[in-house]
N, C-alpha and C positions, 0 to 999 in steps of 0.2 A: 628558631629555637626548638628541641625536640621535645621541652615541659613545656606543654599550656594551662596556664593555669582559668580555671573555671569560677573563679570566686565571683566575681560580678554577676553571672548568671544565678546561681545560689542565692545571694541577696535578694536581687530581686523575686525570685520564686515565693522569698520567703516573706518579702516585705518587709527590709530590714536596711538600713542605710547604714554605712560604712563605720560612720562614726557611735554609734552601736555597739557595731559589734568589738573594736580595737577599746570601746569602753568595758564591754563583758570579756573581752577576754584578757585584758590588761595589760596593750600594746600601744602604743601611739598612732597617729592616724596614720602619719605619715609614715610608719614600718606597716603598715597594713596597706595604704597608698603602692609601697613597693611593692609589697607579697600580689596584688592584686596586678601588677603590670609584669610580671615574672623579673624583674630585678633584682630578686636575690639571690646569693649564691646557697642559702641553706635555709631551714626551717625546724626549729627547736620540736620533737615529738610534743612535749609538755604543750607548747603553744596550737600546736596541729590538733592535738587533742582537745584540749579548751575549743577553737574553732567547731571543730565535728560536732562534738558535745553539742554547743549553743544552737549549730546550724539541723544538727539533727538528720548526719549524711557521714558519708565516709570519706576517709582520704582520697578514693580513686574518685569520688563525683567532683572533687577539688582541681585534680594535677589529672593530666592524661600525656603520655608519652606517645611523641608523633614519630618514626624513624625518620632521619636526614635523608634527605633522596641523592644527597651528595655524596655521601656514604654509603663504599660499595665492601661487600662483602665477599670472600672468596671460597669458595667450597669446594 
């Protein structure tokens, strides 16, 4: 998958368990359990923002974009 998402490392940086945080930010665990394993197909800015907010970081220390190595490009 070319989104990795970084949130586990975050929490723990912060000292902060999961259930926490989908409590501040007012999501369930288990849509947070998802966002955390890259399973979703999208992510509400509102709720991106509550995350950053609490976590005290940006969207880019969250999601990092890997290019597919399977994907070739012609120039």
């Amino acid at each position: 998958m070319p989104i990795l998402v970084h949130l586990d490392v975050i929490l723990a940086k912060r000292k902060m368990k999961g259930k926490a945080l989908a409590e501040a930010v007012g999501i369930t665990e288990q849509n947070l359990s998802l966002l955390r394993n890259g399973k979703v197909k999208g992510v509400r800015f509102s709720t991106l923002e509550k995350i950053c907010d609490i976590l005290e970081c940006q969207p880019g220390d969250i999601f990092e974009y890997v290019q597919d190595e399977s994907v070739t490009t012609e120039t």
